[in-house]
VOFIFI-503832 format. One record per residue: x, y, z of N, C-alpha, C in turn. Coordinates in steps of 0.001 Angstrom, whole numbers, padded with zeros to 6 digits, always signed. Layout:
<rs>
XYZXYZXYZ ...
</rs>
This chain:
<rs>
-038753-001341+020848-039744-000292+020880-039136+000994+020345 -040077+001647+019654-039639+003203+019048-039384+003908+019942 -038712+004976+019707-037974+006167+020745-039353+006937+021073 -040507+007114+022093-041252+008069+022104-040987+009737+021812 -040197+009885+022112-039862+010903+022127-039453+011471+020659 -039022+010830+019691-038880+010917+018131-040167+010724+017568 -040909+009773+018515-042741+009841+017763-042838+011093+017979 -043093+011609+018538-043837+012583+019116-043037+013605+018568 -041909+013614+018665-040988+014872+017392-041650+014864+015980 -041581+013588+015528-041882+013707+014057-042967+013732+013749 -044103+013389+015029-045598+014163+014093-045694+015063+014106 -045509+015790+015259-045570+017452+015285-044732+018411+014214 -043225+018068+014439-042627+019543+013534-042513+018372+012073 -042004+019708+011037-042036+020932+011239-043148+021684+011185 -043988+021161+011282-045290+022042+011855-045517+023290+013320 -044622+022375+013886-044602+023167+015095-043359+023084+015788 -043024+023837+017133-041856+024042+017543-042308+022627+018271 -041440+021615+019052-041779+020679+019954-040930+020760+021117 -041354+021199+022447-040534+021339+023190-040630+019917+024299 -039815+019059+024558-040338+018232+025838-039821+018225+027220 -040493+018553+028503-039490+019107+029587-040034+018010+030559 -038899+017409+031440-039065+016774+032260-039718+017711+033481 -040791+017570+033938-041607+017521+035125-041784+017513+036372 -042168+015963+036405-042084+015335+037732-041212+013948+038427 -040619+013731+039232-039882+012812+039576-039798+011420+039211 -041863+011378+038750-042549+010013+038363-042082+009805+037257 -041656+010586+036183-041298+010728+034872-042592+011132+033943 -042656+012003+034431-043945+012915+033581-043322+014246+032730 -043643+014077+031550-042885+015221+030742-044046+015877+030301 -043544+017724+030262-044751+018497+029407-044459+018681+027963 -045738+018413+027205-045300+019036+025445-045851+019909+025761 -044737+020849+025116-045756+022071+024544-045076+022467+022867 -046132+022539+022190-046227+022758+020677-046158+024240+021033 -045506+024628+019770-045684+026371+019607-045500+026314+018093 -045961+027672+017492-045659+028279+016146-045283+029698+016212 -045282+031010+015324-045250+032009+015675-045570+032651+016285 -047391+032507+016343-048348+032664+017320-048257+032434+018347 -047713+031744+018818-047350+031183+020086-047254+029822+020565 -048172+029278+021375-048141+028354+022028-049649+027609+021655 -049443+026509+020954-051044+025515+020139-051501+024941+021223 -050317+023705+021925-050535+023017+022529-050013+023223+023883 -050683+022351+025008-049208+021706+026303-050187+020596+026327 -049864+019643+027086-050042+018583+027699-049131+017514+028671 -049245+017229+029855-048797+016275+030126-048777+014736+029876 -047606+014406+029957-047780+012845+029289-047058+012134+030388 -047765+011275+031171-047097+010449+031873-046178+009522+031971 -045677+008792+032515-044268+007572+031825-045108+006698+031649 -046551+006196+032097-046939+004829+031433-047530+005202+030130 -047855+006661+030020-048602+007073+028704-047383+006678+027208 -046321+007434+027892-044687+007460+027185-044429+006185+027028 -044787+004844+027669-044008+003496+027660-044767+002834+026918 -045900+003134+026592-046885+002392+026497-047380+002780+024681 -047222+001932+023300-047195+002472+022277-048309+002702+022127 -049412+001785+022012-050822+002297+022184-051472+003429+022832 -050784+003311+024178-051816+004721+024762-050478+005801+024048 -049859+005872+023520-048763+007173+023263-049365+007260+021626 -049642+006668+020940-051153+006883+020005-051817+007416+019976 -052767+007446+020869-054123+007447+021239-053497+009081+021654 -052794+009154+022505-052390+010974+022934-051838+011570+022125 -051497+011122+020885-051042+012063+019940-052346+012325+019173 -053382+011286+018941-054351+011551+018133-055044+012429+018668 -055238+012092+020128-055603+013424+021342-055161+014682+021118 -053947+014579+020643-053800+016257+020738-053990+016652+019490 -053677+016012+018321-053827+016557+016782-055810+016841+016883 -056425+015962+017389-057992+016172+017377-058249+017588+018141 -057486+017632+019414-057489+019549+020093-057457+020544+019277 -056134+020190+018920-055708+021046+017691-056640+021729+016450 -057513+020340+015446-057544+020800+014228-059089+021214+015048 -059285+020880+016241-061026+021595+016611-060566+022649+016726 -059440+023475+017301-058860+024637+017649-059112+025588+016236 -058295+024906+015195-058678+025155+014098-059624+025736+013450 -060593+025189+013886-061720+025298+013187-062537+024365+012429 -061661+023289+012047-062293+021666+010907-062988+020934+012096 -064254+020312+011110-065142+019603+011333-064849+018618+012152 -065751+017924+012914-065197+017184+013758-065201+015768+012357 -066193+015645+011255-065892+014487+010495-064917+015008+009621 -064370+015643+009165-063045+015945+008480-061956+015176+009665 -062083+015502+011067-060585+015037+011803-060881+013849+011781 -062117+012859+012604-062041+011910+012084-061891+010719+010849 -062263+011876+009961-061832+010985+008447-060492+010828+008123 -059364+011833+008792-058077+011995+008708-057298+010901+009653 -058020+010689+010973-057743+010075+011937-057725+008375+011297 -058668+008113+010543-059674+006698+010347-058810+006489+009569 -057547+007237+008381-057038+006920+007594-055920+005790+007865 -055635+005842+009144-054553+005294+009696-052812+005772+008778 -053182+007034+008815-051583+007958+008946-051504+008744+010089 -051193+008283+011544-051447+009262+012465-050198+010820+012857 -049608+010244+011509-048516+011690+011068-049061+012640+010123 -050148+012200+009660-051185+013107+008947-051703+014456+009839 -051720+015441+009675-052055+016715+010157-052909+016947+009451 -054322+018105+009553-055316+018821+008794-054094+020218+008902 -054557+020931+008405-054100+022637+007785-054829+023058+008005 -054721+024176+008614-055644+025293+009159-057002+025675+007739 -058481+025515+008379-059298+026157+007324-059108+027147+006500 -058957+027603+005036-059246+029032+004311-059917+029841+005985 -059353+031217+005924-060205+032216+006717-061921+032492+005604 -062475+032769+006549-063942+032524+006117-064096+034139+005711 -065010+034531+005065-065136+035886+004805-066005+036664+005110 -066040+037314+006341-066959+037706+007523-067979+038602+006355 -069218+039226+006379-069958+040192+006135-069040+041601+006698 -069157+042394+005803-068667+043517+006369-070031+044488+006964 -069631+044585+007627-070876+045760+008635-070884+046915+009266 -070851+047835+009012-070616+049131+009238-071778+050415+010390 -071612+049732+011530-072456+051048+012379-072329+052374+011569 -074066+052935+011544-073876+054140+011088-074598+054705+012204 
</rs>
């Protein structure tokens, strides 16, 4: 079995900082993603989530789907990214949109 912990390194950076901290006694570790901005992500991941390659999948796709909604992209853009089956595939933040300028007089 793959190192979870290198999954989960190598989808995230260098996109993001990846921090993983042991928890709880059960073996529950927190991610938390950061960038300059700060802090994208946290989540807990449990040891059967961590042992388990399928559900440790499924929670990475979980959090990249948080993420690119965070973003701003469509929910069929993430799923079309998702469906591709590259789940090291990331979306990129939308172009900023170009508000109306409006001026109280």
């Amino acid at each position: 079995m793959d190192n979870p912990f290198q999954i989960i390194t190598d989808t995230f950076s260098p996109q993001y900082r990846v921090n993983l901290s042991i928890q709880r006694l059960d073996g529950s570790i927190m991610l938390t993603l950061s960038n300059e901005e700060g802090v994208v992500a946290k989540r807990m991941i449990s040891a059967e989530q961590r042992n388990d390659p399928q559900r440790l999948k499924r929670l990475v796709q979980s959090i990249q789907f948080g993420i690119a909604i965070e973003q701003g992209h469509s929910a069929m853009d993430i799923l079309t990214v998702m469906t591709d089956g590259d789940s090291h595939k990331m979306l990129q933040p939308p172009p900023p949109r170009n508000q109306p300028f409006s001026a109280g007089l």
